[in-house]
C-alpha positions, 0 to 999 in steps of 0.5 A: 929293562935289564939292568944287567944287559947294559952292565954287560955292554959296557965290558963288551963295547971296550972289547968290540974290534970295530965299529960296525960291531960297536953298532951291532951290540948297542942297537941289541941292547937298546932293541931289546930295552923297547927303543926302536929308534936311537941316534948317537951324534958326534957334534961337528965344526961348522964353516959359518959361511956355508948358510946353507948348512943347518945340522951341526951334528954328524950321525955316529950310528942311527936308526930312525923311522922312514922319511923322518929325517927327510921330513925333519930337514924339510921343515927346517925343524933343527932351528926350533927342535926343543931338544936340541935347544934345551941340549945346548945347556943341559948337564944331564939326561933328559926327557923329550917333554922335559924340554917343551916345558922348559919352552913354554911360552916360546915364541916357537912354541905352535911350531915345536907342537908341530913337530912333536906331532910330526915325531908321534905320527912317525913312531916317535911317541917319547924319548930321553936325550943323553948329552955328552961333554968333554973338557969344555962343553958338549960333544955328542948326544944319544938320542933314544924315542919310541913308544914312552918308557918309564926309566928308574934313576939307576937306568939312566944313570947306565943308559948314560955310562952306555952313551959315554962308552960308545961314543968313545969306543966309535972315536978310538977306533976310528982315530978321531978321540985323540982331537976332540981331548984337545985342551982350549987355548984359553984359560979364561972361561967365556961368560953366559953372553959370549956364549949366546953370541956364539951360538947365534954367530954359529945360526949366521946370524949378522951383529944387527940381528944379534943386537935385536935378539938380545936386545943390546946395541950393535956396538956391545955385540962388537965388544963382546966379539972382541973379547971372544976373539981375544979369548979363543985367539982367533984372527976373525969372528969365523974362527972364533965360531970354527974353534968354539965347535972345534973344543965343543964349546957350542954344538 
């Protein structure tokens, strides 16, 4: 890999004058670094009553193999996807098979092996995941797969300046930054709990079901969301979840 090639990038994605050639200059650069695939995600509010609606991320730019996305949809994969797991709670860049170790065991686990077969069948052979976080928790992600590349520590540590850059640069040009700097209106911090019922409420999932997966009664699901909703200020459990994605406390 350059190394000087990302270091170029990064003066030139503040000087690109839309997004079409933000795009433009990173897709070189990473093509030119052997990924052929790549998806940088801004990751979105979503409206719990729409069941329907599983991927709470919206593509920023992209390029992946024919019918994987098609495929990955298909198969409902987003609910098991190792990555987008281990994403929830990473606090720096991470390779694919970084996180099926960190599964090992799952329950998912025959069905996460499944869908990496899937993956290297399309191309998606290996790749790293660079998480990227605002004030209160993760915002977007670049995703990079391919053929397996070996990254140096000083790679990395670029390839994630690179991710940082252009997500922000996409968002000042489309006037969308501005929302997502938004500070919490709350200066108390949600606990480990709180959080795991988040994510769950967001997955709509109902109190019983909750109370099943973390093994605790109904009654403690109820007060944790009380709580939750005293923190975020929220009239009901839906705006709690709907500000939780919209200050990026969940993804």
């Amino acid at each position: 890999m350059n190394i000087n090639s990302l270091i170029q990038l990064l003066v030139i994605l503040e000087e690109c004058p839309n997004p079409d050639a933000v795009v433009a200059e990173l897709e070189q650069v990473l093509h030119g670094s052997g990924f052929e695939y790549y998806g940088l995600l801004r990751h979105l509010q979503q409206n719990p009553a729409q069941q329907n609606i599983e991927l709470r991320a919206a593509p920023l730019a992209g390029r992946w193999p024919e019918q994987w996305l098609q495929i990955y949809a298909a198969k409902k994969y987003v609910r098991i996807d190792p990555m987008v797991r281990y994403l929830a709670h990473a606090q720096r860049p991470f390779r694919w098979r970084e996180s099926m170790a960190a599964f090992d065991g799952d329950a998912h686990q025959r069905r996460m092996e499944q869908m990496m077969v899937d993956a290297f069948g399309h191309g998606l052979e290996d790749g790293y995941l660079f998480p990227i976080h605002g004030r209160n928790g993760i915002l977007g992600s670049l995703t990079l797969g391919g053929k397996p590349i070996d990254l140096s520590p000083v790679e990395i540590a670029l390839l994630e300046a690179v991710a940082r850059k252009s997500f922000w640069r996409l968002l000042d040009l489309t006037g969308e930054a501005e929302a997502l700097e938004t500070v919490l209106p709350t200066e108390t911090p949600l606990t480990r709990r709180e959080m795991e019922i988040l994510h769950y409420l967001a997955e709509g999932m109902t109190s019983m079901e909750i109370s099943k997966m973390l093994k605790i009664s109904n009654h403690t699901v109820d007060w944790y969301m009380n709580g939750l909703q005293n923190k975020l200020k929220a009239k009901n459990r839906q705006q709690a979840v709907a500000l939780a994605f919209r200050h990026g406390l969940i993804s």
